[in-house]
Structure formats: structure tokens, C-alpha cells
PDB file with SEQRES, HELIX, SHEET and CRYST1 records, atoms N, CA, C and O in Angstrom:
SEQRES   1 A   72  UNK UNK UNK UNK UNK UNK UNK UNK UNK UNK UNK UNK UNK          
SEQRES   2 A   72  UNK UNK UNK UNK UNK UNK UNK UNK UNK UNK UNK UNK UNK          
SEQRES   3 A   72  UNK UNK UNK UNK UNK UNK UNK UNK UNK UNK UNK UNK UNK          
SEQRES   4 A   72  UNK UNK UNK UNK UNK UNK UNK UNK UNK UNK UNK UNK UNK          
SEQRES   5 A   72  UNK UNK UNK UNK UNK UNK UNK UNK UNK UNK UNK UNK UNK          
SEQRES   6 A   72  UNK UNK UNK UNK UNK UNK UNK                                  
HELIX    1 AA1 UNK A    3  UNK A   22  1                                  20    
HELIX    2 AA2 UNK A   27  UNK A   30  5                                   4    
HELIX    3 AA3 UNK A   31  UNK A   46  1                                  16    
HELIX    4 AA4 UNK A   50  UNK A   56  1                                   7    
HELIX    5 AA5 UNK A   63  UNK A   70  1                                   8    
CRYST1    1.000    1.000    1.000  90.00  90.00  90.00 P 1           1          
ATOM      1  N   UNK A   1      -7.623  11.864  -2.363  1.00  0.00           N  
ATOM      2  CA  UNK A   1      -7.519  10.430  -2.221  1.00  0.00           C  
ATOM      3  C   UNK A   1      -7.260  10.113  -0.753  1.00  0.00           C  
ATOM      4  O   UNK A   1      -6.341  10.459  -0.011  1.00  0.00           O  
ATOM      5  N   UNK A   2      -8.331   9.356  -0.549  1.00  0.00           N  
ATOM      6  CA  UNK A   2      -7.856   8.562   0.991  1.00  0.00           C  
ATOM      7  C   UNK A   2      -6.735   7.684   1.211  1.00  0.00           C  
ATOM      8  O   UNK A   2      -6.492   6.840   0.349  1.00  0.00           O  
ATOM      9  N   UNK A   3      -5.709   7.796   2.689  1.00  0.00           N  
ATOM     10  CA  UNK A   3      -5.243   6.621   2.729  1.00  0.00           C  
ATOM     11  C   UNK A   3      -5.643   5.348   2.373  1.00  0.00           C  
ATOM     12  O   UNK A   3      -5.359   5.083   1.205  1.00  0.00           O  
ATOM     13  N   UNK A   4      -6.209   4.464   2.984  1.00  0.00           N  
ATOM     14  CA  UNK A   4      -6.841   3.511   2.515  1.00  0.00           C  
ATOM     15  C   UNK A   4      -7.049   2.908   0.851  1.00  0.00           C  
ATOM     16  O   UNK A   4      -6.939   1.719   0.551  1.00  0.00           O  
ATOM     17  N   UNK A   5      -7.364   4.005  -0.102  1.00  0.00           N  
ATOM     18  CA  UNK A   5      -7.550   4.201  -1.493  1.00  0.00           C  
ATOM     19  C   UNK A   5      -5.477   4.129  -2.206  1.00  0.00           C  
ATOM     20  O   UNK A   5      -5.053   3.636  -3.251  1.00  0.00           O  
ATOM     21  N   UNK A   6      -4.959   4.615  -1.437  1.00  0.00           N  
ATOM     22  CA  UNK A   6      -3.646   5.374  -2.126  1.00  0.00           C  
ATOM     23  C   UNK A   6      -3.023   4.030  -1.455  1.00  0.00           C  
ATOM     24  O   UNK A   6      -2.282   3.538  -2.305  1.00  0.00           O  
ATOM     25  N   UNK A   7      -3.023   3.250  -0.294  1.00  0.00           N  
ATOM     26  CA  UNK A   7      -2.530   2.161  -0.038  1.00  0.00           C  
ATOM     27  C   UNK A   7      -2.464   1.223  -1.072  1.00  0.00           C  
ATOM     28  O   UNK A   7      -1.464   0.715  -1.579  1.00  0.00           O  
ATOM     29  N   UNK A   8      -3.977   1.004  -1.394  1.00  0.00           N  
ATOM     30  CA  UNK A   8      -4.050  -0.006  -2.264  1.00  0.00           C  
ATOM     31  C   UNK A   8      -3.502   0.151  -3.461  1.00  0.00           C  
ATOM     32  O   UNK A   8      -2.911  -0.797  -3.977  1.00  0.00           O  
ATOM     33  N   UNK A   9      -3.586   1.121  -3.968  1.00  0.00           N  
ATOM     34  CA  UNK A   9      -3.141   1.702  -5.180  1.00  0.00           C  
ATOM     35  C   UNK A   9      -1.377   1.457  -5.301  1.00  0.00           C  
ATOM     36  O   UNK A   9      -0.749   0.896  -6.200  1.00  0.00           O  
ATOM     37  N   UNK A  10      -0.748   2.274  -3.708  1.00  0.00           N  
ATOM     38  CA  UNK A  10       0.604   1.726  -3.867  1.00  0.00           C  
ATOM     39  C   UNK A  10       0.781   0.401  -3.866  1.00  0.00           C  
ATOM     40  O   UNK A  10       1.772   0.098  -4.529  1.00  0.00           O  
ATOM     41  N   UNK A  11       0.191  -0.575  -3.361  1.00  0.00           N  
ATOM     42  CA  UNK A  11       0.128  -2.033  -3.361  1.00  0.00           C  
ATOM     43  C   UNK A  11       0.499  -3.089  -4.715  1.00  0.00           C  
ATOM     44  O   UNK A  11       1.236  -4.001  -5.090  1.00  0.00           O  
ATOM     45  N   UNK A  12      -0.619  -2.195  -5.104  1.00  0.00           N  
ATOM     46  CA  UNK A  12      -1.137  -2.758  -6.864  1.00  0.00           C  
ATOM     47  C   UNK A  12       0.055  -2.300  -7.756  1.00  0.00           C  
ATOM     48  O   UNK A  12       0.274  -2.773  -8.871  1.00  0.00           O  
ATOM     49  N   UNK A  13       0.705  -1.460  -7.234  1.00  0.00           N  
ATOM     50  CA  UNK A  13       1.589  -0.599  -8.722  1.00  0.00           C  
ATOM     51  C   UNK A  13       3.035  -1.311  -7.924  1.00  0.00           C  
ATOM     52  O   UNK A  13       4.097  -1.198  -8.536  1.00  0.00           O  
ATOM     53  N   UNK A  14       3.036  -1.863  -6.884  1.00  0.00           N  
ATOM     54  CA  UNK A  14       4.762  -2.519  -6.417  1.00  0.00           C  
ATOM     55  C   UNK A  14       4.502  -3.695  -6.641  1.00  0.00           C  
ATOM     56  O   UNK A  14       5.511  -4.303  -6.999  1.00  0.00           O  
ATOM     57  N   UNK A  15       3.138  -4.625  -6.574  1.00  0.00           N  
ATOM     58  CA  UNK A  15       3.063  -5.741  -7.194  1.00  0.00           C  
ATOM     59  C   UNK A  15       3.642  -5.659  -8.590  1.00  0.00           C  
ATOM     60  O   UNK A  15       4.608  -6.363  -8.885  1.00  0.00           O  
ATOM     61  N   UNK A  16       3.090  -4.826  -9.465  1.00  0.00           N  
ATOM     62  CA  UNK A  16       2.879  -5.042 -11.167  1.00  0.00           C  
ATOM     63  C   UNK A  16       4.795  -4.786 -11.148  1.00  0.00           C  
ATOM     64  O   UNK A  16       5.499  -5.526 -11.835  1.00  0.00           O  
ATOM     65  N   UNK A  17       5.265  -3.936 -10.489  1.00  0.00           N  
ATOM     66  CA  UNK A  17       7.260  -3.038 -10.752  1.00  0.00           C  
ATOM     67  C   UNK A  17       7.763  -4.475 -10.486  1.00  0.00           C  
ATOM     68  O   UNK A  17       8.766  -4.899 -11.060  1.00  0.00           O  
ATOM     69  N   UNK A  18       6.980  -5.300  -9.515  1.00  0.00           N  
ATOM     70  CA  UNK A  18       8.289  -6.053  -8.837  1.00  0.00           C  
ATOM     71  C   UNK A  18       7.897  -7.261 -10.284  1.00  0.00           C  
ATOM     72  O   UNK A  18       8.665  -7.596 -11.186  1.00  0.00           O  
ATOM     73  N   UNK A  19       6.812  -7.588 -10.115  1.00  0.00           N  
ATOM     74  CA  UNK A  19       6.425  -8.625 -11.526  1.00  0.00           C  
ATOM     75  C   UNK A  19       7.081  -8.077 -12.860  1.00  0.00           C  
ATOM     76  O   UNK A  19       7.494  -9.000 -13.563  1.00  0.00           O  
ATOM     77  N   UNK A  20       7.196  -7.352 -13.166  1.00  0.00           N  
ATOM     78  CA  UNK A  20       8.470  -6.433 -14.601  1.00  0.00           C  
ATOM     79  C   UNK A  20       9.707  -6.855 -14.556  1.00  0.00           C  
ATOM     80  O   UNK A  20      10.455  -7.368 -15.387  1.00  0.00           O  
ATOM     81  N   UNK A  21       9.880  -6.330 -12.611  1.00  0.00           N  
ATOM     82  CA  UNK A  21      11.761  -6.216 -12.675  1.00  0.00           C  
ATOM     83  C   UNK A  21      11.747  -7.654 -12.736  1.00  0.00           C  
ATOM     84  O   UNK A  21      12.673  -8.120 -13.400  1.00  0.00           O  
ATOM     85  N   UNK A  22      10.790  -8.658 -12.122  1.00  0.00           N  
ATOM     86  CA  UNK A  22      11.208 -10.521 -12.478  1.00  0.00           C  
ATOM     87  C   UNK A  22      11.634 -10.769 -13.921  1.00  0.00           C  
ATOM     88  O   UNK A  22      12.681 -11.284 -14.312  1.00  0.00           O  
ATOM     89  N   UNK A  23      10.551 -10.274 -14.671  1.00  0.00           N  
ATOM     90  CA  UNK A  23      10.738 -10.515 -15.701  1.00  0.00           C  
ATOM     91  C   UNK A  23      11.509 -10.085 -16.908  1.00  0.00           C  
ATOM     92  O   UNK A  23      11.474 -10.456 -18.081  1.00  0.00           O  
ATOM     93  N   UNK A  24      12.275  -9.119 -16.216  1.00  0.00           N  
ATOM     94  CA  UNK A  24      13.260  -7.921 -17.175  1.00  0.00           C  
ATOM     95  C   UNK A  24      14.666  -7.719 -16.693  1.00  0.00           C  
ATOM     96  O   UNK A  24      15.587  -7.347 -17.421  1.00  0.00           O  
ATOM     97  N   UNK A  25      14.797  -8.066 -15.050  1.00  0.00           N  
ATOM     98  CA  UNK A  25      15.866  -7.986 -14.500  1.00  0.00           C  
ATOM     99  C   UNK A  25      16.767  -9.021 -13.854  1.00  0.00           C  
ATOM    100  O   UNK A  25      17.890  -9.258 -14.299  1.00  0.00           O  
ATOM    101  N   UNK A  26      16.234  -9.658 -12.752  1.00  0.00           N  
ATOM    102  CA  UNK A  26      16.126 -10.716 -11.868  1.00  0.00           C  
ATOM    103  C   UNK A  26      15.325 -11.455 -11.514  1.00  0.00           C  
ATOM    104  O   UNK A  26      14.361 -10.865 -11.027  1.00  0.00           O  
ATOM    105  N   UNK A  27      15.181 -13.243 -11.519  1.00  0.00           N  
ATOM    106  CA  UNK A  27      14.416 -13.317 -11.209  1.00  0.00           C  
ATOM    107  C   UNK A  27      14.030 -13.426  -9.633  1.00  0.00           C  
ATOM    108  O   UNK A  27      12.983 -13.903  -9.196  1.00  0.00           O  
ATOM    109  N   UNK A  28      14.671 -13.100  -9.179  1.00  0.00           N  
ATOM    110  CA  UNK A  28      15.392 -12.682  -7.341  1.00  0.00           C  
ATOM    111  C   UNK A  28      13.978 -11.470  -6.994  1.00  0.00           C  
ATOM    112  O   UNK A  28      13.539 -11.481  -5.844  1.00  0.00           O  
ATOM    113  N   UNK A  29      13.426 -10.616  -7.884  1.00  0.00           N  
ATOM    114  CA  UNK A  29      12.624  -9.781  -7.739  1.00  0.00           C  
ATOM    115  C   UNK A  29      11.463 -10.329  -7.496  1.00  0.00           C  
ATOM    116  O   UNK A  29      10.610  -9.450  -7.378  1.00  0.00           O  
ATOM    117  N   UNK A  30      11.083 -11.285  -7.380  1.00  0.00           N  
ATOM    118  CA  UNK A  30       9.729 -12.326  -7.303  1.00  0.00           C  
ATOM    119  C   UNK A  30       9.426 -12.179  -5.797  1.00  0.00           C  
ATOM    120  O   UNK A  30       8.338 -12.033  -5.240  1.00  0.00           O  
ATOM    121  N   UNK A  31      11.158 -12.284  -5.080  1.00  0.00           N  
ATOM    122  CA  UNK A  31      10.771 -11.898  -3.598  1.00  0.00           C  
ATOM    123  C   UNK A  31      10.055 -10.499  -2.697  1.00  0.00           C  
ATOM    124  O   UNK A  31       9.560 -10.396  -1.575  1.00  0.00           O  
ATOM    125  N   UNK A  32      10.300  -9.518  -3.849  1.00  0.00           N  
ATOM    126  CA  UNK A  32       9.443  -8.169  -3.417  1.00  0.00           C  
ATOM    127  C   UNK A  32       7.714  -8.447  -3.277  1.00  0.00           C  
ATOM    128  O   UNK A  32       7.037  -7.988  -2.357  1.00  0.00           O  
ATOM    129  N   UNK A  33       7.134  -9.374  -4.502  1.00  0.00           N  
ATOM    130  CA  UNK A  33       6.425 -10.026  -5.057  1.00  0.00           C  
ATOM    131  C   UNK A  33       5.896 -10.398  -3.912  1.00  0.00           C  
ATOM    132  O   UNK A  33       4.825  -9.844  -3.666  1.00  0.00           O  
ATOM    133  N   UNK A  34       6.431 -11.440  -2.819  1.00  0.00           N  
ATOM    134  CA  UNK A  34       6.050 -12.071  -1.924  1.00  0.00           C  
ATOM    135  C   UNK A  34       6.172 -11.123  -0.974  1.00  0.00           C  
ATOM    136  O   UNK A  34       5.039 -10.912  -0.542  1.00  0.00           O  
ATOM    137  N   UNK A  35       6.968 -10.439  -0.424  1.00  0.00           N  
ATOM    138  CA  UNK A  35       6.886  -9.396   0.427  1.00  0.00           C  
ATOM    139  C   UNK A  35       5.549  -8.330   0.516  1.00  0.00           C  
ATOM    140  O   UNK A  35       5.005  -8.049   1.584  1.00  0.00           O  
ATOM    141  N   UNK A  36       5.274  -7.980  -0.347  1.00  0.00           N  
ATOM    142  CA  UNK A  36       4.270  -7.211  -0.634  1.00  0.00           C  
ATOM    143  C   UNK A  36       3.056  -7.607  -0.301  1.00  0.00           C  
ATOM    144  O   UNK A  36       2.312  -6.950   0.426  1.00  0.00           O  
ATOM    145  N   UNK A  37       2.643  -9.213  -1.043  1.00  0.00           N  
ATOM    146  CA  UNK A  37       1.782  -9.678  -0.855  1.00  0.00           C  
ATOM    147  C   UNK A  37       1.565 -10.074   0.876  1.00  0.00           C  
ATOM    148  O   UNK A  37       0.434 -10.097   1.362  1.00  0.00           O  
ATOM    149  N   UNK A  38       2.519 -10.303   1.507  1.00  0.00           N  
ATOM    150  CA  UNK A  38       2.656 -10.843   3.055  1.00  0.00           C  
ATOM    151  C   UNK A  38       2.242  -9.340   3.824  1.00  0.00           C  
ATOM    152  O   UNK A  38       1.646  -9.329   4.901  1.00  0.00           O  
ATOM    153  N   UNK A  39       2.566  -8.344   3.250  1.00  0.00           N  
ATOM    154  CA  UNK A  39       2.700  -6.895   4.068  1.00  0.00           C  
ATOM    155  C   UNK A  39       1.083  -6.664   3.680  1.00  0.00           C  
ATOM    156  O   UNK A  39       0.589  -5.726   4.306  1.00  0.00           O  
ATOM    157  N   UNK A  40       0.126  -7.387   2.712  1.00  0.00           N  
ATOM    158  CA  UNK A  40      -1.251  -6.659   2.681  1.00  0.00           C  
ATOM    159  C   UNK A  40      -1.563  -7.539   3.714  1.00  0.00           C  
ATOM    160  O   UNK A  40      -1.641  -7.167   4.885  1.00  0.00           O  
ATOM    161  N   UNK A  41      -1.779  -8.892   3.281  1.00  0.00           N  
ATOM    162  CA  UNK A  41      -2.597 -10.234   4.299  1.00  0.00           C  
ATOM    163  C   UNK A  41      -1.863  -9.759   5.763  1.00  0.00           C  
ATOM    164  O   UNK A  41      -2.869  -9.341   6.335  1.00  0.00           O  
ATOM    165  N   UNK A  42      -0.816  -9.570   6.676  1.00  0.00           N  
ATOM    166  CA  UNK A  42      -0.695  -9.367   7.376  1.00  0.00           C  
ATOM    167  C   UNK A  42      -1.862  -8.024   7.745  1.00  0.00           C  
ATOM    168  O   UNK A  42      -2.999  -8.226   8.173  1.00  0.00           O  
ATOM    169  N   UNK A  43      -1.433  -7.035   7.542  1.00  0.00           N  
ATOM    170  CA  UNK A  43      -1.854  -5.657   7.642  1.00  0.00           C  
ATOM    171  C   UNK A  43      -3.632  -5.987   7.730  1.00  0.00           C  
ATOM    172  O   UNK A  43      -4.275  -5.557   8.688  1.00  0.00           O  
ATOM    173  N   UNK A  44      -4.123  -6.581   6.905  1.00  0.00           N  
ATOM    174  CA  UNK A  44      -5.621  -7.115   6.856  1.00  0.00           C  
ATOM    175  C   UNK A  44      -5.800  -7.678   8.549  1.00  0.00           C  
ATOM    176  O   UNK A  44      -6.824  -7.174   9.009  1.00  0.00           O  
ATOM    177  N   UNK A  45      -5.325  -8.274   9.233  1.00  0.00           N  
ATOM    178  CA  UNK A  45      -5.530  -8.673  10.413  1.00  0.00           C  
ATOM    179  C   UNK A  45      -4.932  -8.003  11.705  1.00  0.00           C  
ATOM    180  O   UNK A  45      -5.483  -8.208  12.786  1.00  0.00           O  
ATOM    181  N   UNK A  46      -3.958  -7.309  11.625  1.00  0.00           N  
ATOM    182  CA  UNK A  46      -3.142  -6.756  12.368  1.00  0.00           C  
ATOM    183  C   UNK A  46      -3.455  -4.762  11.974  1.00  0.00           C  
ATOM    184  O   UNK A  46      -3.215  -4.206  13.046  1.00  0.00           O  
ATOM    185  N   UNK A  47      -3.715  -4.063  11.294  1.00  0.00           N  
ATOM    186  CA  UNK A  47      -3.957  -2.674  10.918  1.00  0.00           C  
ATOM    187  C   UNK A  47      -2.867  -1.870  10.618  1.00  0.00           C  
ATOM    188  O   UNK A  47      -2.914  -0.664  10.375  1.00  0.00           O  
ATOM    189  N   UNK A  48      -1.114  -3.133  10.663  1.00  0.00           N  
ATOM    190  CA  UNK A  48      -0.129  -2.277  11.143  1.00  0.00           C  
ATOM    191  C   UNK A  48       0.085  -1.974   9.472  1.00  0.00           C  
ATOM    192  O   UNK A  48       0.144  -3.057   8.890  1.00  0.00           O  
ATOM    193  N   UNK A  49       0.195  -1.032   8.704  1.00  0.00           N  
ATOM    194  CA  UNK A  49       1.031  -1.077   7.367  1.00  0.00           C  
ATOM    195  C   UNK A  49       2.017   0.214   7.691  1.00  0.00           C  
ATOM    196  O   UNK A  49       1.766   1.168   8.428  1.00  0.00           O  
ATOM    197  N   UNK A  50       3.086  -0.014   7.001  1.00  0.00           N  
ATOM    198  CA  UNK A  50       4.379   0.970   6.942  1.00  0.00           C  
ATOM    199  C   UNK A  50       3.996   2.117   5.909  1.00  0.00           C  
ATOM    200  O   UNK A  50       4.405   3.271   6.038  1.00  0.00           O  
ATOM    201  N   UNK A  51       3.392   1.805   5.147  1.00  0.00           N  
ATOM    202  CA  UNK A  51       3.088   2.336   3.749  1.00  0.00           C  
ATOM    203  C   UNK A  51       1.861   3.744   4.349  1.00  0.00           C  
ATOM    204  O   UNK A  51       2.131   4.944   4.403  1.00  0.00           O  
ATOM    205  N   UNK A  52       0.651   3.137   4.693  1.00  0.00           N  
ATOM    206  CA  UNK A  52      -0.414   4.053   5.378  1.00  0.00           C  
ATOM    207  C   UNK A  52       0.376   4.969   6.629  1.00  0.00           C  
ATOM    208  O   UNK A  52       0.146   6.159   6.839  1.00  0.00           O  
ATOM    209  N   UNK A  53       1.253   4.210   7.317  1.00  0.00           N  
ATOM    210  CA  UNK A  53       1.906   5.034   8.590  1.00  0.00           C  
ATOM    211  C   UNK A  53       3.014   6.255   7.565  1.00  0.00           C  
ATOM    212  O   UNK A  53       3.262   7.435   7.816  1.00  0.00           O  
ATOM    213  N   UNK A  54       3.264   5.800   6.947  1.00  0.00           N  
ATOM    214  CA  UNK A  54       3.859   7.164   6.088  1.00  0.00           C  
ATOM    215  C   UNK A  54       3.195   8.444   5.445  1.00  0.00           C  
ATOM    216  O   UNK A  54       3.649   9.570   5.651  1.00  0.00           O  
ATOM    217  N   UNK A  55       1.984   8.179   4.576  1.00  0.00           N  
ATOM    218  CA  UNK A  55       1.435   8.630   3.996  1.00  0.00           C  
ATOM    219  C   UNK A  55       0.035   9.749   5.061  1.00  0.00           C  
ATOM    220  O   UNK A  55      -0.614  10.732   4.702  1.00  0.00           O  
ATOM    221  N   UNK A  56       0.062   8.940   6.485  1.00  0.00           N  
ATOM    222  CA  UNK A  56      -0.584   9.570   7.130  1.00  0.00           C  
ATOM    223  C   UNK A  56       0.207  10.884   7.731  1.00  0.00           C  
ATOM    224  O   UNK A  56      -0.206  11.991   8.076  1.00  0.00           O  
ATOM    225  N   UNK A  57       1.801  10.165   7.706  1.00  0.00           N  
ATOM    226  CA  UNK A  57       2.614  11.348   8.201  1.00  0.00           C  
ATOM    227  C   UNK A  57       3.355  12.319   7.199  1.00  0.00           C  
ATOM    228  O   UNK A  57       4.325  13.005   7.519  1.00  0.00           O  
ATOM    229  N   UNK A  58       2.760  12.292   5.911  1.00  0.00           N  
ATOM    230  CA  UNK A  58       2.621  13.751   4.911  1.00  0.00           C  
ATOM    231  C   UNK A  58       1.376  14.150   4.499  1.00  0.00           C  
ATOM    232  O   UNK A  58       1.115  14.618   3.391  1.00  0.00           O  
ATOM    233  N   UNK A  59       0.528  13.941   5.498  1.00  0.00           N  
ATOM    234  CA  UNK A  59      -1.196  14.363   5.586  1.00  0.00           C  
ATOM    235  C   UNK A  59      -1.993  14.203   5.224  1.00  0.00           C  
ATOM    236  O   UNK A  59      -3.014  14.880   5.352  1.00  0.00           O  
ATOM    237  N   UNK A  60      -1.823  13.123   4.556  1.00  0.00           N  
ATOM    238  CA  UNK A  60      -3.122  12.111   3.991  1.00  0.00           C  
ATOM    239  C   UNK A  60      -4.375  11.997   4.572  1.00  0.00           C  
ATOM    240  O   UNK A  60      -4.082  11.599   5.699  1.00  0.00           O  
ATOM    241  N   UNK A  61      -5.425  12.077   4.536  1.00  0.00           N  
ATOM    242  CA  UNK A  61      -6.507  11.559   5.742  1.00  0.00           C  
ATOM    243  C   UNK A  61      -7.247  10.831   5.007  1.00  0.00           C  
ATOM    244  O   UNK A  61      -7.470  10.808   3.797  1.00  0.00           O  
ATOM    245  N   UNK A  62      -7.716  10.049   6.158  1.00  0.00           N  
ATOM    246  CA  UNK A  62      -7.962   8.477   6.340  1.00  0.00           C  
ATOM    247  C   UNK A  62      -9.595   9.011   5.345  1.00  0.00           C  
ATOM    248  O   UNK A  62      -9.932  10.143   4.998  1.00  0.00           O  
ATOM    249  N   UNK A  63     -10.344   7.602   5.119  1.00  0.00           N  
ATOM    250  CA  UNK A  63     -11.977   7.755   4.621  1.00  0.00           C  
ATOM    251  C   UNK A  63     -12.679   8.636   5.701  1.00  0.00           C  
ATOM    252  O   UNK A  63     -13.287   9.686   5.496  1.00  0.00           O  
ATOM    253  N   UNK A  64     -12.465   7.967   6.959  1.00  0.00           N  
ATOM    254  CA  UNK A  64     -13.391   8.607   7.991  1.00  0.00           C  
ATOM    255  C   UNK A  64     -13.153  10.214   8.499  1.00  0.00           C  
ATOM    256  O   UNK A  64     -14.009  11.053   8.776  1.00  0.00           O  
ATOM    257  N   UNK A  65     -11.748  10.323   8.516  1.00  0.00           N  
ATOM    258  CA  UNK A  65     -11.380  11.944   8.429  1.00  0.00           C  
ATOM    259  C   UNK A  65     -12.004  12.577   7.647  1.00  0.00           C  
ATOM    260  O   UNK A  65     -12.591  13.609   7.974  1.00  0.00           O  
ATOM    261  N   UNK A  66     -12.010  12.068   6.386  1.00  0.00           N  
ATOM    262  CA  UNK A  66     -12.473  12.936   4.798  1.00  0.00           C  
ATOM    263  C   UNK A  66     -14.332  13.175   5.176  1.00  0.00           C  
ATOM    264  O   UNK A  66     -15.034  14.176   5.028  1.00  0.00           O  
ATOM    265  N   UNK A  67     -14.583  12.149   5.564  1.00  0.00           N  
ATOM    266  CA  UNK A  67     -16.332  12.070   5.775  1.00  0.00           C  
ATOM    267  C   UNK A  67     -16.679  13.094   7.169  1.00  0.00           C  
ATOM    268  O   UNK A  67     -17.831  13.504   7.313  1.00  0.00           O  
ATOM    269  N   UNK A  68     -15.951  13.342   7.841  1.00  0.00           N  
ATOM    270  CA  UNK A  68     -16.012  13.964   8.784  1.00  0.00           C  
ATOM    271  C   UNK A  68     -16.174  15.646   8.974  1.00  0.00           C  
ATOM    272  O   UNK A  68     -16.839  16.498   9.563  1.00  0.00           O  
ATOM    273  N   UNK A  69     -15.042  15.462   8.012  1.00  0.00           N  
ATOM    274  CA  UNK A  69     -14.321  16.911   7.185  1.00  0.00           C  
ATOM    275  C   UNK A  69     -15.515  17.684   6.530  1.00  0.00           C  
ATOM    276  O   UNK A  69     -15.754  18.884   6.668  1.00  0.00           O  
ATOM    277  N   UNK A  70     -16.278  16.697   5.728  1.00  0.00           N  
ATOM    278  CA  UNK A  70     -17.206  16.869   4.793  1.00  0.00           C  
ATOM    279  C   UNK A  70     -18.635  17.336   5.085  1.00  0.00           C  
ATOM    280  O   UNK A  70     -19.405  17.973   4.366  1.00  0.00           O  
ATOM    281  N   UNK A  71     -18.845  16.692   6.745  1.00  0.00           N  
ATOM    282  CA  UNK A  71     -20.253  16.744   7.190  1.00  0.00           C  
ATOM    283  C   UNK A  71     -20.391  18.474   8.033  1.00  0.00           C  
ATOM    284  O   UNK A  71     -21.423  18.975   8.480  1.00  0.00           O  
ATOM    285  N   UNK A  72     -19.268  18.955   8.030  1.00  0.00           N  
ATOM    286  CA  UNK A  72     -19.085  20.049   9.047  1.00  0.00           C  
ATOM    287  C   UNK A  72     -18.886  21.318   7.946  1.00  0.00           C  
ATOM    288  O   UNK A  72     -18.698  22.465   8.354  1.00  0.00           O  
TER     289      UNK A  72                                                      
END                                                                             
């Protein structure tokens, strides 16, 4: 799995935890909700995500690494 692929994926699965814990725990959890959503739309214009900068630094490689990897 590519970064890029595993981003989104973590994205999608802290949206759906934080939408649960609203609805099961607090409704104070709505703010992860918004956080999350602000950390993709940002990241979409800016490239910065915390999430990909992690995952690159336990060796993830990116689409274009993997295609690279692949042609050689």
C-alpha cells in the first residue's frame, strides 16, 4: 500500500471513530470530526500532512517510489 492510499484510508477510518465516539461518548468528539476534515482540505493545497510524514518515516513509499521500484 502506498502512502497516499494508507492516508486516505487513515482519514476515512478517524472520520467514521470520531463520528461513533459523537455518538456513543461525547458529543465534544464532533471536534476531531472537524479537525480531520481541515487536516485533508488543508493538506490538498499545502502537501503538508502529519499522518503521510509519519508513515513515510516507518517506510512506506509513496505511488511514484512504488512505480519506480517496479520499472527497474
Amino acid at each position: 500500500m502506498s502512502v497516499e492510499r494508507a492516508t486516505m484510508a487513515f482519514a476515512g477510518f478517524m472520520v467514521m471513530l470520531s463520528l461513533l465516539l459523537t455518538a456513543t461518548v461525547h458529543h465534544n468528539f464532533v471536534w476531531l470530526t472537524l479537525f480531520v476534515g481541515a487536516n485533508l482540505f488543508q493538506s490538498a493545497f499545502t502537501g503538508f500532512c502529519p499522518a503521510s510524514m509519519l508513515m513515510r518515516k516507518f517506510g512506506m513509499k509513496t505511488e511514484a517510489e512504488q512505480a519506480k521500484a517496479n520499472t527497474h
